[in-house]
Legacy VTK file of the C-alpha trace (Angstrom):
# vtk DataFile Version 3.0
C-alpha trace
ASCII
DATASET POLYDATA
POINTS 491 float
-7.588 3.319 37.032
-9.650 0.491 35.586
-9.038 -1.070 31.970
-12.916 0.517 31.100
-11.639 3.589 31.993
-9.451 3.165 28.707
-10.226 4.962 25.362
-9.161 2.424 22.708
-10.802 4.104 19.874
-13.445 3.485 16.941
-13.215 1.097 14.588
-14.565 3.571 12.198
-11.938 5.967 11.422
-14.441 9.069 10.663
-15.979 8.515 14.052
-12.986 8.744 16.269
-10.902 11.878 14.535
-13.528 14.276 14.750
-11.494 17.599 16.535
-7.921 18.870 16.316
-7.289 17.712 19.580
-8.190 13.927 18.923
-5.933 13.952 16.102
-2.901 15.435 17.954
-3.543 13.107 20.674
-4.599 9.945 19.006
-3.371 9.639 15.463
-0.022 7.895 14.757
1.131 6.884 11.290
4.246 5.347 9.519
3.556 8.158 6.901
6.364 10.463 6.620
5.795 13.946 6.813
7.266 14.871 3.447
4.391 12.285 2.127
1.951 14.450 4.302
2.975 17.466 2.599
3.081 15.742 -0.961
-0.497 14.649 -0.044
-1.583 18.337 0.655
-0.191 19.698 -1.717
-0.991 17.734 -5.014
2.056 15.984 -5.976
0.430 12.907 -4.473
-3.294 12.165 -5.326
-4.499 8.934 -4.234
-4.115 7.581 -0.332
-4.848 3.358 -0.977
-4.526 0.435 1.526
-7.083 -2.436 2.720
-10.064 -1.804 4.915
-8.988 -1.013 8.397
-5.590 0.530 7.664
-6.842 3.989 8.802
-7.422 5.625 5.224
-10.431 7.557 7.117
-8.206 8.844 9.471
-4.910 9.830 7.114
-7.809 12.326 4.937
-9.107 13.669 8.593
-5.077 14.406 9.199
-4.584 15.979 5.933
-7.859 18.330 6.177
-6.775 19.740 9.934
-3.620 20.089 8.076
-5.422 22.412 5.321
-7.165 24.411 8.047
-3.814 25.155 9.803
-2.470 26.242 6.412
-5.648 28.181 5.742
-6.227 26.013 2.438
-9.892 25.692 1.784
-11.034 22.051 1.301
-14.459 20.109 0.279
-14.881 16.103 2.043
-17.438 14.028 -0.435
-18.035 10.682 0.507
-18.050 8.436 -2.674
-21.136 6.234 -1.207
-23.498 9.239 -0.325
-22.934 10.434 -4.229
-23.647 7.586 -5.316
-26.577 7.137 -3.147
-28.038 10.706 -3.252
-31.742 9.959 -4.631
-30.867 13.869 -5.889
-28.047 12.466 -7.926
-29.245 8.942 -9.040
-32.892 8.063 -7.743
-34.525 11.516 -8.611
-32.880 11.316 -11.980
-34.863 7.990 -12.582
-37.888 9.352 -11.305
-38.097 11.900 -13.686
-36.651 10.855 -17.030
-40.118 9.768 -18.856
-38.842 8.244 -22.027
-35.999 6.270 -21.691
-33.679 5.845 -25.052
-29.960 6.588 -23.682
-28.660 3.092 -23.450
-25.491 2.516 -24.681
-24.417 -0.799 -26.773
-20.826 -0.343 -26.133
-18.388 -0.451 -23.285
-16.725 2.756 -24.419
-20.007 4.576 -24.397
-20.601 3.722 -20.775
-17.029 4.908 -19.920
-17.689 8.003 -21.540
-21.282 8.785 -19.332
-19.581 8.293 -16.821
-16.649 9.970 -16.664
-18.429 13.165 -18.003
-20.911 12.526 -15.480
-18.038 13.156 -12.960
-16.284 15.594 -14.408
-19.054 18.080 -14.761
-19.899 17.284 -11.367
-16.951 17.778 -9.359
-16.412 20.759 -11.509
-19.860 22.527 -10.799
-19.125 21.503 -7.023
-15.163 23.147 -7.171
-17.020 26.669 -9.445
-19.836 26.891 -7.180
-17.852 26.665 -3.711
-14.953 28.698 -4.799
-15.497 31.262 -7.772
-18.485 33.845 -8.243
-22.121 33.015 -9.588
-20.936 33.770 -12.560
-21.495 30.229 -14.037
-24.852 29.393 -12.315
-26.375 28.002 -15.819
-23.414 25.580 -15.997
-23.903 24.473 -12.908
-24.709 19.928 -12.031
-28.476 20.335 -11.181
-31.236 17.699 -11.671
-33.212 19.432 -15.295
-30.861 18.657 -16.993
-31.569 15.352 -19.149
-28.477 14.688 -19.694
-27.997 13.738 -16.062
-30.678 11.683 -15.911
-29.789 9.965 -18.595
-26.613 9.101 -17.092
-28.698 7.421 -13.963
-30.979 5.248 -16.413
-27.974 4.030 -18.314
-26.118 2.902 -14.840
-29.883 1.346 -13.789
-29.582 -0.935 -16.982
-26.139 -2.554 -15.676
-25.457 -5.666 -14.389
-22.620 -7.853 -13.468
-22.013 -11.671 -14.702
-19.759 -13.836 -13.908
-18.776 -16.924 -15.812
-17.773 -20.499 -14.646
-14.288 -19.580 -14.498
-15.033 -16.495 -12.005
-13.925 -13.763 -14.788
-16.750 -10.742 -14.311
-18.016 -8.731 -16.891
-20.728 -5.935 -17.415
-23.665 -5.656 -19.290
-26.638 -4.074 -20.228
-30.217 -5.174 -19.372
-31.489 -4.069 -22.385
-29.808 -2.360 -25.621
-31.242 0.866 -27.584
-30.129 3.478 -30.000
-29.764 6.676 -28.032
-31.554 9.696 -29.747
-30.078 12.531 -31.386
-31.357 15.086 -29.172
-29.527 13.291 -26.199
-26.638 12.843 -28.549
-26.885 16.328 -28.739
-26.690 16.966 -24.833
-23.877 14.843 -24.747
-22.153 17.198 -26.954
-23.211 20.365 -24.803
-22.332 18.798 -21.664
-18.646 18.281 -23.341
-18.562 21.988 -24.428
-19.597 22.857 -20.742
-16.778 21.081 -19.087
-14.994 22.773 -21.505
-15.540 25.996 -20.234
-15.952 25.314 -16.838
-12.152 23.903 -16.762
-10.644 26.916 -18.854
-12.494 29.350 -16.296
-11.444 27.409 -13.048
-7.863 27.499 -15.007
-8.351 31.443 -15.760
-10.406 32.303 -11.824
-9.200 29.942 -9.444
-6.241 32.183 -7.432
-6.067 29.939 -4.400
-5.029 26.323 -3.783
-8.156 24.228 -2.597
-8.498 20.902 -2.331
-11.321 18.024 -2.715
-11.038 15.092 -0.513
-13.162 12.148 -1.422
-13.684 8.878 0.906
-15.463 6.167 1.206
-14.658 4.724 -2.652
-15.154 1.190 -2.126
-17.909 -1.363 -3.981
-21.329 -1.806 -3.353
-22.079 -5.466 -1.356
-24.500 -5.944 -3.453
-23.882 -7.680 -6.365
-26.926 -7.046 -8.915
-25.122 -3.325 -8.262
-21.593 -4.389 -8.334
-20.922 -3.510 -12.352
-22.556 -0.082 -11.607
-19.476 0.905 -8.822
-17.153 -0.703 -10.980
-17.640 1.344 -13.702
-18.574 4.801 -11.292
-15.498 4.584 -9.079
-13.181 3.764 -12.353
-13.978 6.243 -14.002
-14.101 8.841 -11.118
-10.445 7.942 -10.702
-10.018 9.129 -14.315
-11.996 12.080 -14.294
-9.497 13.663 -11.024
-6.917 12.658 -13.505
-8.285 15.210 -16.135
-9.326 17.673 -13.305
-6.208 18.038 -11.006
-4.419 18.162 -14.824
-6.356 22.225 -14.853
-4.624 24.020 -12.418
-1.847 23.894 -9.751
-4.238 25.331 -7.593
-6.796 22.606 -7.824
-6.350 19.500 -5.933
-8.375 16.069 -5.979
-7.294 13.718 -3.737
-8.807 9.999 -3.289
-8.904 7.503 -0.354
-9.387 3.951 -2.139
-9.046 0.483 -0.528
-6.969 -1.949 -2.367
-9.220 -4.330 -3.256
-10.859 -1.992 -5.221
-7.920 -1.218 -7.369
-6.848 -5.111 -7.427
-10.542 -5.393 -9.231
-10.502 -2.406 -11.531
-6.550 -4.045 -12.473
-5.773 -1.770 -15.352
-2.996 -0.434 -16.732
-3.769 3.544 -16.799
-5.293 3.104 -12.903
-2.082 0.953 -11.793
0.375 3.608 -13.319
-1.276 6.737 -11.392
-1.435 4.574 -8.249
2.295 3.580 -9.067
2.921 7.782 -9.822
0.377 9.771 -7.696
-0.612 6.797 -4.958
0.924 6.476 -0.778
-0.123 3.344 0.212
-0.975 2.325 4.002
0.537 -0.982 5.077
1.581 -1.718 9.058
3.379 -4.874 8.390
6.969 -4.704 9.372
8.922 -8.093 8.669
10.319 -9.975 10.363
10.773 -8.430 13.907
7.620 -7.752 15.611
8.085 -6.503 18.917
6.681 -4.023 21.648
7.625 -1.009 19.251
5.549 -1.817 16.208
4.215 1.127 14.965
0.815 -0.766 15.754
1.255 -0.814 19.247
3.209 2.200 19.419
-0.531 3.962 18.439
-2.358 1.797 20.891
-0.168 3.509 23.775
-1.116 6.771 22.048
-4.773 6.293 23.164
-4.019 4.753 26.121
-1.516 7.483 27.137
-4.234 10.008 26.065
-6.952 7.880 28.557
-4.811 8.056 31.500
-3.569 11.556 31.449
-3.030 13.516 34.635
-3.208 9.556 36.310
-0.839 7.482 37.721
2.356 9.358 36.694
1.760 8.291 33.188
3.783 10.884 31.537
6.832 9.243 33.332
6.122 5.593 32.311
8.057 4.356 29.457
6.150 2.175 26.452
7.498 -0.979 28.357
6.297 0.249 31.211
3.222 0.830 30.116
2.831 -2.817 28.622
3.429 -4.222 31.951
0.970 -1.751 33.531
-1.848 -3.095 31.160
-1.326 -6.452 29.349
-0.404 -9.805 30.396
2.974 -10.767 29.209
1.797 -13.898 27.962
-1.319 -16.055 26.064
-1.213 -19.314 25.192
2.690 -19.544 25.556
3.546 -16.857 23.009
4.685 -13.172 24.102
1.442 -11.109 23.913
2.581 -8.586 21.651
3.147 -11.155 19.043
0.266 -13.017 19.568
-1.421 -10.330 18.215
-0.256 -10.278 15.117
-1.004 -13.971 14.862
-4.568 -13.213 15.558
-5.485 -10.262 13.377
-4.428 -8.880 10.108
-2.234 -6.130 11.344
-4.243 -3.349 11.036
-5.294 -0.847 13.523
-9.242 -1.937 13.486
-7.785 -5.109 13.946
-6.440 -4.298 17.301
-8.963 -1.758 18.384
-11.995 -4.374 17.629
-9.837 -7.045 19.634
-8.975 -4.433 22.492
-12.497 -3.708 22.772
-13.891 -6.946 22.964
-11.487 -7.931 26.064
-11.795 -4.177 27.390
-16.190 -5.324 27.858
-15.383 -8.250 29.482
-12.962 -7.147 32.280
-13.970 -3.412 32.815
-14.119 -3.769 36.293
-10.167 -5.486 35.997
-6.857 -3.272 36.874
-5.187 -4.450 33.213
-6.425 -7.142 30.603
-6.609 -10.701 31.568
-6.293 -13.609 29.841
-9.777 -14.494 30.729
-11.260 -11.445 29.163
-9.319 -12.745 25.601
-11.382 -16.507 26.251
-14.164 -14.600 26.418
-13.535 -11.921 23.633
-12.161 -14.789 20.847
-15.042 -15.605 19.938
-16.896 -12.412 19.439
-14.149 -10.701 16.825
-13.618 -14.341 14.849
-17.474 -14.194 14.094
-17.037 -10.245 13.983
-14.031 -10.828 10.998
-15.475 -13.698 9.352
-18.368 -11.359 8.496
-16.380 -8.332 7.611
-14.350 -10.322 4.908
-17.277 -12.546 4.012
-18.757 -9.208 2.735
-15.879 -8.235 0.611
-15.706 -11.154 -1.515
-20.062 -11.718 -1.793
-19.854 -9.332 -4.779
-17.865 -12.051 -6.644
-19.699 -15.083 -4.975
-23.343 -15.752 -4.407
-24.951 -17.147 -1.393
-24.619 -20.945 -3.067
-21.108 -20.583 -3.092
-20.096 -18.710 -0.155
-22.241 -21.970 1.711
-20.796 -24.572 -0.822
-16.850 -22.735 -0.056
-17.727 -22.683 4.107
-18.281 -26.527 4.105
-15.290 -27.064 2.006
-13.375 -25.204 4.334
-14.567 -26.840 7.043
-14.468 -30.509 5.680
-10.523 -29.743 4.787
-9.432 -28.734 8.537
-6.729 -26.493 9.560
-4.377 -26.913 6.481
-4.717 -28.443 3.346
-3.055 -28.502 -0.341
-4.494 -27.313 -3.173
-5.380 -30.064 -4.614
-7.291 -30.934 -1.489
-9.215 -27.956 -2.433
-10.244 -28.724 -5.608
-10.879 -32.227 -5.092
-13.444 -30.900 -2.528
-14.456 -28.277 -4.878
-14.824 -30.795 -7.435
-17.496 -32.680 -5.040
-19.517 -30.089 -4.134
-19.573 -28.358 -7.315
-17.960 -25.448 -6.757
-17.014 -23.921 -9.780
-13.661 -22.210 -10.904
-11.893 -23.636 -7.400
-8.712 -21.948 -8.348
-10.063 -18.700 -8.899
-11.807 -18.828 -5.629
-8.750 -20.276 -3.697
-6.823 -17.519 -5.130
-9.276 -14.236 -3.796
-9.667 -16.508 -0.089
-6.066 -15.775 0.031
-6.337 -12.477 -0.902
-8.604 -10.770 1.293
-6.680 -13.137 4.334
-8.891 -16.269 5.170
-5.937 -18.473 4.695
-2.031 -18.046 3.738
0.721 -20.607 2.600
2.148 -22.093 5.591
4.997 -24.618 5.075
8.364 -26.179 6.199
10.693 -24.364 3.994
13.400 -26.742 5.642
12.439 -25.936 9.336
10.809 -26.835 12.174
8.677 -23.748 12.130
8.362 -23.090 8.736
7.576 -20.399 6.605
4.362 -17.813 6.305
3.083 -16.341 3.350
-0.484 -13.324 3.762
-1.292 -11.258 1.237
-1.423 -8.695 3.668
2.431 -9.404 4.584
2.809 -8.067 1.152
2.873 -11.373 -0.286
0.623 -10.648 -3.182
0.775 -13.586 -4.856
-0.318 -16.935 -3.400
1.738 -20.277 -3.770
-0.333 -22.876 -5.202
2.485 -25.141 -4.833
2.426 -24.609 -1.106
0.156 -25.848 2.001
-2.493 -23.690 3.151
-3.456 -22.836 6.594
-6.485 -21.047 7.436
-6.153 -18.129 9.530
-6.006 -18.686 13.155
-8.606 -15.143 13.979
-11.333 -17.697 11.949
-11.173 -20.521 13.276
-13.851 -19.895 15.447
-16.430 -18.805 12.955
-15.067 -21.412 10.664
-15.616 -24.158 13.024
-12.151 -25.409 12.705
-11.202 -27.730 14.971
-9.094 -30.077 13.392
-5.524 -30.155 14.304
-2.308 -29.377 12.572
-1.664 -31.792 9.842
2.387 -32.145 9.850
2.251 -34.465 6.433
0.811 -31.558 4.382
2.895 -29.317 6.355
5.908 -30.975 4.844
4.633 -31.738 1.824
6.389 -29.265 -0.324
LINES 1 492
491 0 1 2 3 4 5 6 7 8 9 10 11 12 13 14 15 16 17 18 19 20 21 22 23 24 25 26 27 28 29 30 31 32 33 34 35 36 37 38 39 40 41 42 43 44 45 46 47 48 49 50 51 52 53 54 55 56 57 58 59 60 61 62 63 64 65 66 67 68 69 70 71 72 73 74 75 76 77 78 79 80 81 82 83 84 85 86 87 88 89 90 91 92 93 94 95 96 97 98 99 100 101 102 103 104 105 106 107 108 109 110 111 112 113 114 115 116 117 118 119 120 121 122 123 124 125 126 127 128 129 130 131 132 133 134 135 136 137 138 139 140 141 142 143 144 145 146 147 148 149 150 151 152 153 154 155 156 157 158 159 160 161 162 163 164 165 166 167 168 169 170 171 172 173 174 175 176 177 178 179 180 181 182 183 184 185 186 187 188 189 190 191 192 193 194 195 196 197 198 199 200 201 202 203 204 205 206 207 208 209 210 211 212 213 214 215 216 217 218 219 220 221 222 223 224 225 226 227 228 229 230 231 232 233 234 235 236 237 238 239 240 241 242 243 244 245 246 247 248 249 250 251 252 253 254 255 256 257 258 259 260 261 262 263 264 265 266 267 268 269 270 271 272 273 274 275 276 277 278 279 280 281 282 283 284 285 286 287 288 289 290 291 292 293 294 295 296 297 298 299 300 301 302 303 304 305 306 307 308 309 310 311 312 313 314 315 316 317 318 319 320 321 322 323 324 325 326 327 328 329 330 331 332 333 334 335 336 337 338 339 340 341 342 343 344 345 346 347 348 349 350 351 352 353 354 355 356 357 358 359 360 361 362 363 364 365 366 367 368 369 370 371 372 373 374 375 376 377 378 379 380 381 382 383 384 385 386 387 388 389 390 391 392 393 394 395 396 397 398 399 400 401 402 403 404 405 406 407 408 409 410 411 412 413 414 415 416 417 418 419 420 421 422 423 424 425 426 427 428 429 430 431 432 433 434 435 436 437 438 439 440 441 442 443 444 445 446 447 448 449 450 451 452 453 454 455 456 457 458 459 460 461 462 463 464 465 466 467 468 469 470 471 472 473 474 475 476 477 478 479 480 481 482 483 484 485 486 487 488 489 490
């Protein structure tokens, strides 16, 4: 058996877990099954963790788990709402006079989270009670509705010097009484669509909803923010109706670290199971990371080579090489990725195209590969923090980086900052550290020294303390530089 015989999986969670049988054979998880259950059955609500740390994959679990308890389900995707031209662009079309713009915050909080109410609620009557309530029922005459889709065209997002964002309006009207008035109706209809679900609803269902995450763009930025905010409040108000209804939402950290309020932190804190694979401080052939990468590669080779029989260390010797660059393999792969399962899969799969024709992985094929998934990562994370950055400063914040080396202090940064003008330096330091470009690394009284990554659950960077860029971007980066031991030891 040759190493592109392997299946190492998709990096796209939706992709991969498409059948009963992939799941069974492929899917491993440090979430406990009574969190499973609680997930399923409503007393927890919201699945959260950072992009690649299988969110996709925990909702594609929990919905083959509804089908084997015969509990009917609905999947939404967050992004093809939002981008429905039935839901938002058709709504624009057709709205002639435009004169529903709010002036204050509160107003736009309240569009929006009736706009998702009385959606998800004329999805949940339609599916699963009779036609009964077919005049009640989300459609595209209603004003009201597109109303809602003018007032999210006229947002935009700002941000000031010191990086703080805030949302505003292109433009500011009074709203006319007649949409006043539909604002009123569409309260009375949500109304009475929640006391009938409460009254008609006999059977537990439940409404997944993925792919809540904020637009790259940032002219639309304020428009998710204020969507996916308030569609965490509206399942709030809707899973409040009934036992027997269920919303449950997969959201990726960031995007709660950015909506940061109080009311959101408490149902995470409450309702919330939250996907992290970092174990500390022992990282060893059993990590639960590499523990699902023999999963897949157990599932590849069965019926072959007596792999039934092999143990996991067995299996590591039958595929990897036991070191690279000095340092046990196994651990080196933490120090190269972010410990997430995309993390290894994309890395895997690189090295699995460039020594398909090999017996096991080589170090050769990781030369080869290194490249590929530090350009590959640099551009993933690059496009998480572009809604707070524009182009001049994602260039300005690159050549900074790259002027400073391996590891530098913080005031390093800002004196660098300072030169190029790069405003708010701190602020920007502080979300480069949060989304993983660089972590404190210093001596902490020894030789090796101590490591501090956000997504080691460190949430809060040391400004105090050296920083190190991290090694997956040093390629894209262009770092070359070598390890500075005076800054190392500087604190």
């Amino acid at each position: 058996m040759l190493v592109g015989d392997l299946f190492l999986g998709d990096i796209d969670g939706s992709e991969e877990f498409k059948t009963k049988e992939n799941i069974e054979n492929l899917y491993f998880m440090g979430v406990s099954q009574k969190n499973i259950d609680s997930l399923v059955t409503g007393k927890k609500r919201y699945v959260h963790g950072y992009k690649g740390t299988g969110k996709t994959s925990l909702l594609k679990l929990l919905e083959n788990s509804c089908i084997e308890r015969q509990i009917p389900f609905i999947s939404l995707s967050y992004n093809k709402v939002r981008e429905d031209a039935e839901i938002i662009d058709e709504f624009r079309r057709r709205f002639k006079v435009f004169s529903d713009v709010f002036e204050e915050e509160n107003d736009k909080d309240t569009t929006t989270l009736t706009f998702w109410k009385w959606y998800l609620l004329s999805l949940i009557a339609s599916k699963f009670i009779d036609n009964g309530f077919s005049q009640l029922i989300y459609n595209t005459k209603q004003s009201f509705f597109r109303a809602i889709a003018s007032v999210l065209d006229m947002l935009v997002v700002t941000v000031d010097p010191n990086g703080a964002v805030s949302v505003g309006l292109r433009m500011q009207n009074i709203y006319s009484e007649e949409e006043s008035e539909s604002i009123v109706q569409a309260a009375r209809n949500i109304r009475y669509l929640s006391n009938q679900i409460s009254q008609k609803l006999n059977k537990k269902v439940v409404v997944f909803i993925d792919e809540v995450e904020l637009t790259k763009a940032r002219s639309t930025y304020g428009i998710d923010r204020t969507m996916i905010k308030n569609l965490i409040l509206a399942t709030k108000y809707i899973n409040g109706i009934t036992s027997n209804l269920h919303v449950l939402i997969a959201l990726r950290d960031e995007v709660i670290h950015d909506l940061r309020g109080d009311e959101i932190n408490k149902l995470m804190d409450n309702f919330g199971v939250k996907l992290s694979w970092w174990t500390n401080p022992r990282i060893t052939v059993d990590h639960p990371l590499w523990r699902l990468m023999f999963k897949k590669i157990r599932y590849s080779m069965v019926g072959k080579e007596n792999s039934d029989l092999m143990s996991d260390s067995q299996l590591w010797n039958r595929w990897f090489p036991f070191k690279i660059d000095g340092r046990d393999t196994w651990k080196f792969f933490f120090e190269l990725t972010w410990a997430r399962p995309r993390d290894f899969v994309r890395l895997l799969s690189l090295m699995k195209n460039k020594c398909e024709q090999e017996k096991s992985f080589t170090r050769s094929a990781y030369d080869s590969a290194i490249r590929a998934y530090s350009n590959s990562a640099y551009s993933e994370i690059s496009e998480e923090i572009s809604t707070l950055f524009d182009d001049s400063a994602m260039n300005k914040l690159q050549i900074i980086i790259q002027q400073l080396g391996l590891n530098f202090t913080s005031q390093e940064f800002y004196d660098e900052a300072r030169i190029r003008n790069l405003s708010a330096p701190s602020v920007i330091l502080d979300e480069i550290y949060r989304v993983g470009v660089v972590g404190n690394h210093f001596s902490g009284g020894n030789r090796k020294g101590q490591w501090r990554f956000f997504y080691r659950n460190d949430s809060v960077s040391d400004f105090t303390k050296a920083f190190e860029i991290h090694r997956a971007l040093h390629d894209a980066l262009g770092i070359k530089d070598t390890f500075r031991k005076s800054v190392f030891y500087s604190n």
